[in-house]
C-alpha positions in Angstrom: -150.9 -40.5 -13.4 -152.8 -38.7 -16.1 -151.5 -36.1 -17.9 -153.4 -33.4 -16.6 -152.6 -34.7 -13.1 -149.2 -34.1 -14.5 -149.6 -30.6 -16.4 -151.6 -29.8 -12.4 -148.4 -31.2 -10.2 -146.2 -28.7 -12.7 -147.9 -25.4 -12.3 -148.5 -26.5 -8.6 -144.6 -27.4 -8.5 -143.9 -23.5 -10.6 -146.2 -21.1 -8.5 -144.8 -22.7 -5.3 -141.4 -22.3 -6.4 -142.0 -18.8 -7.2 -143.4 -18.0 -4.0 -140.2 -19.7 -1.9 -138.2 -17.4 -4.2 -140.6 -14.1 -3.5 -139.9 -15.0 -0.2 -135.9 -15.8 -0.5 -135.5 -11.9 -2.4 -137.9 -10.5 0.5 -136.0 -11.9 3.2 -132.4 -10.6 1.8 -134.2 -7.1 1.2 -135.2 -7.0 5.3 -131.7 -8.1 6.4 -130.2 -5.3 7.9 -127.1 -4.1 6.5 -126.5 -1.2 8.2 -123.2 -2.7 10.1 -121.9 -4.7 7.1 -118.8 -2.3 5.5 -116.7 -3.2 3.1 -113.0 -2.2 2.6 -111.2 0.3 -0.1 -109.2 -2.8 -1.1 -112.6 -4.7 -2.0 -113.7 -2.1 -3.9 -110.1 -1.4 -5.5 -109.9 -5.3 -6.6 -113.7 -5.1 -8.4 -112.4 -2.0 -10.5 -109.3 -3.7 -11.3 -111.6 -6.8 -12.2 -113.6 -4.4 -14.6 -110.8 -2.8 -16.1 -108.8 -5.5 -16.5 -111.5 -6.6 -19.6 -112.1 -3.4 -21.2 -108.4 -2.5 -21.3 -106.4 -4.0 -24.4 -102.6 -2.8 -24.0 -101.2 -5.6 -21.9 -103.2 -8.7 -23.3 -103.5 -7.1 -27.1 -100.7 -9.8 -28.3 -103.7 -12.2 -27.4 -106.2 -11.3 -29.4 -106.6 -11.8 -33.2 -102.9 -14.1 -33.1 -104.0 -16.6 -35.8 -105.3 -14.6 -38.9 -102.9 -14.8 -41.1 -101.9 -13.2 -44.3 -102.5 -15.9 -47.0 -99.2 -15.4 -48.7 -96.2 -14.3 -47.4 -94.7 -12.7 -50.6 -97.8 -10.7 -50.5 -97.6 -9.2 -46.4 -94.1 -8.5 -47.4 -95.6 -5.9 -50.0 -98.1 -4.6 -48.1 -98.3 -0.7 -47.4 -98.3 -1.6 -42.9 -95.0 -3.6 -44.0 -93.5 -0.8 -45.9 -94.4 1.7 -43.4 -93.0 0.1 -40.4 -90.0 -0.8 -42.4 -89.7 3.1 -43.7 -88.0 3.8 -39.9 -84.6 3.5 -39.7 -84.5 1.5 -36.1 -87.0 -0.9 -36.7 -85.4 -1.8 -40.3 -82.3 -2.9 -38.1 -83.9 -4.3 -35.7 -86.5 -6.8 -38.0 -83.2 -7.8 -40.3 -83.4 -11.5 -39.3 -85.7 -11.4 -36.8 -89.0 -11.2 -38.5 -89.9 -14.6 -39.4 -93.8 -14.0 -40.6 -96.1 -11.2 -41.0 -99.9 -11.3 -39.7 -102.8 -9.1 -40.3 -102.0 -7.5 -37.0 -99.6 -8.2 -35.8 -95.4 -9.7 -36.8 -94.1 -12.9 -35.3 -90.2 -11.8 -33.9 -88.2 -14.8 -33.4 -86.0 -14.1 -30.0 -83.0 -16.5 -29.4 -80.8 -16.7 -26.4 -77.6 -14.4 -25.5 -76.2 -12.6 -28.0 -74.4 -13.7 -31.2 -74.3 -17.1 -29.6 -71.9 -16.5 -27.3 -73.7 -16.3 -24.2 -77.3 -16.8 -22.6 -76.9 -15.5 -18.7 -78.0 -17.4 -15.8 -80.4 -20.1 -15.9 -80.1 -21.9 -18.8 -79.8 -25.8 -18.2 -82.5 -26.4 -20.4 -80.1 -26.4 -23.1 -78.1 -29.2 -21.2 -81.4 -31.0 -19.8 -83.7 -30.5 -21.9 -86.6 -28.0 -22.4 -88.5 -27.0 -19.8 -92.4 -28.3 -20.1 -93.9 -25.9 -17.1 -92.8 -23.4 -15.2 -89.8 -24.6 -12.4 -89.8 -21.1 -11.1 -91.7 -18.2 -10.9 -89.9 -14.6 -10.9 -91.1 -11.2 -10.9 -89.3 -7.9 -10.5 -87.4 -6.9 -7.4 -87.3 -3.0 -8.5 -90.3 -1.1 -9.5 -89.2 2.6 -9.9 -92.4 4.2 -8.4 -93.4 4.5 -5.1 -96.5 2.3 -3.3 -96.7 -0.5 -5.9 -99.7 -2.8 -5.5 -99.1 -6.1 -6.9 -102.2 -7.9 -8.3 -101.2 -11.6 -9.5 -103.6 -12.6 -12.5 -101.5 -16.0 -13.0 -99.3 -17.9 -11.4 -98.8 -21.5 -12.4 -97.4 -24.3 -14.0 -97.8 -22.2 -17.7 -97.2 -18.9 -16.7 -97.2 -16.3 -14.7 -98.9 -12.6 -15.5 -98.6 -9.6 -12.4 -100.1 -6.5 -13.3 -98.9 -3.5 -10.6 -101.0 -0.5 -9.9 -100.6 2.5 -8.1 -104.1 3.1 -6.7 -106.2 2.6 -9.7 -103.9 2.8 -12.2 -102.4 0.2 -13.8 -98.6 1.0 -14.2 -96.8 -1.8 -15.6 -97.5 -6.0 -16.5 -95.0 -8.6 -16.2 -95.4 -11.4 -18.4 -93.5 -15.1 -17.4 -93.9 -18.1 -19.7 -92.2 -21.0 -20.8 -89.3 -20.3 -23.8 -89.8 -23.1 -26.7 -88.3 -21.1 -29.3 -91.3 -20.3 -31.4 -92.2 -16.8 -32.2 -93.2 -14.1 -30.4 -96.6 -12.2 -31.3 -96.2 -8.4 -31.6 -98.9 -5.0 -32.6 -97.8 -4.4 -35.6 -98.4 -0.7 -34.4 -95.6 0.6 -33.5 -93.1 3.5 -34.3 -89.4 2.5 -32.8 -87.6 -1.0 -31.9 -84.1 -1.9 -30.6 -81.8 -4.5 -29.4 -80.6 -3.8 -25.9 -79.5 -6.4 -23.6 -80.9 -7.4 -20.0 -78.1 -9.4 -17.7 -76.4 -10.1 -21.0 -79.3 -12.3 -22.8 -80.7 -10.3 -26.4 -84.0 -8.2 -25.9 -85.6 -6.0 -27.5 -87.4 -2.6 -26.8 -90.7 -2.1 -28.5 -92.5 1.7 -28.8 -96.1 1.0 -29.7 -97.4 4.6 -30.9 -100.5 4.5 -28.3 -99.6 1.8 -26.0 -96.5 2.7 -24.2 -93.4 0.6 -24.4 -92.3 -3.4 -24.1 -89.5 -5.0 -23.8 -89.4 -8.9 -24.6 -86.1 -11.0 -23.4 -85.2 -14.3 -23.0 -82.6 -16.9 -20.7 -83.0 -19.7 -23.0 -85.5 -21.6 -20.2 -88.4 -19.1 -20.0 -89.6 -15.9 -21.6 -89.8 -12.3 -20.1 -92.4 -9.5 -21.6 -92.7 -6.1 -19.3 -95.0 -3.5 -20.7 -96.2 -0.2 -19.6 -97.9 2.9 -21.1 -96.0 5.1 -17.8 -92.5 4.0 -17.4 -89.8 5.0 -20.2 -87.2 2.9 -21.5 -84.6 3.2 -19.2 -86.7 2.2 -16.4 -88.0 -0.5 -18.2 -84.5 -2.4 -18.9 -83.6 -1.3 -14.9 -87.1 -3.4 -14.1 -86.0 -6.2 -16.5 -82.7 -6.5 -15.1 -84.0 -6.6 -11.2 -86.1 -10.1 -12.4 -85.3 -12.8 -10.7 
């Protein structure tokens, strides 16, 4: 076959392919849709979808993890440093805990129990071995607000991430994940932290100055995170305590 036979069979091949499309797009505009409705939920789960990307409170320990400041000595210095460090809770609270300081954000090491002498229920992984995946998958049992709507984003083997909403608003995320003992990423943003205990395993309680509160825990086998820009401290620890 000759080129131009060739260059012929590809236009021919093009216009005809345009025309079974014209007539694919003319086809779906004459079905008739006038019995097809969709329910509330549907529509619910595509805002969700949408807002789940343009919000950045719940996933912001995500983003921007790995720049690092190039030397230490130097973060330490730095004017955020000295600022966070100028109140009086957060100075406690950091002693020994901050093990690195990123552009962003401060790695907080979180170990088991408290002063050693305990980690609450769950922890064979210090007799067996660490875990690898996720053995079992918890979430709250107490959510203090009425008509909760539970939207799983992940449940597997790594992890597992459950954001709740009432209606359209997003009230509160529960974060699951496997406890290896590295540090934990945290905004650097914030204006109060505090030790506090939940079912007698160390955690602390995070206030971010725009972004609501968190508290981060640990049994020794996984790693707990609960954020939300609606519910207060105290109903945060009574949600962390109801895990299981």
């Amino acid at each position: 076959m000759s080129t131009e036979a060739g260059d012929k069979l590809d236009l021919l091949i093009a216009f005809a392919a345009r025309d079974c499309g014209n007539d694919d797009v003319e086809m779906f505009r004459e079905l008739d849709t006038s019995g097809v409705t969709l329910s509330d939920s549907f529509y619910a789960g595509q805002r969700r979808l949408i807002g789940r990307y343009k919000r950045k409170p719940a996933l912001a320990m995500f983003r921007k993890c790995f720049v690092r400041v190039a030397v230490a000595l130097l973060a330490l210095m730095s004017v955020g440093f000295l600022t966070v460090m100028a109140v009086p809770n957060i100075r406690n609270a950091m002693v020994g805990a901050v093990v690195e300081w990123y552009e962003d954000y401060i790695a907080v090491r979180l170990d088991p129990g408290k002063d050693g002498d305990h980690t609450g229920e769950g922890t064979s992984s210090s007799a067996g071995g660490a875990l690898t995946r996720v053995e079992r998958a918890m979430k709250p049992t107490y959510i203090p607000q009425q008509n909760v709507e539970e939207d799983v984003i992940r449940n597997s083997e790594s992890g597992v991430v459950i954001d709740y909403y009432v209606g359209d608003d997003l009230i509160l995320t529960y974060y699951q994940m496997i406890y290896d003992g590295s540090e934990t990423l945290i905004d650097s943003d914030i204006s109060d932290m505090y030790d506090t205990e939940i079912n007698g395993n160390k955690a602390v309680v995070i206030k971010h100055r725009s972004e609501g509160y968190m508290i981060i825990w640990t049994d020794g086998e996984y790693y707990f995170q609960l954020h939300s820009t609606v519910f207060g401290t105290d109903e945060l620890i009574k949600t962390a305590s109801s895990v299981k």
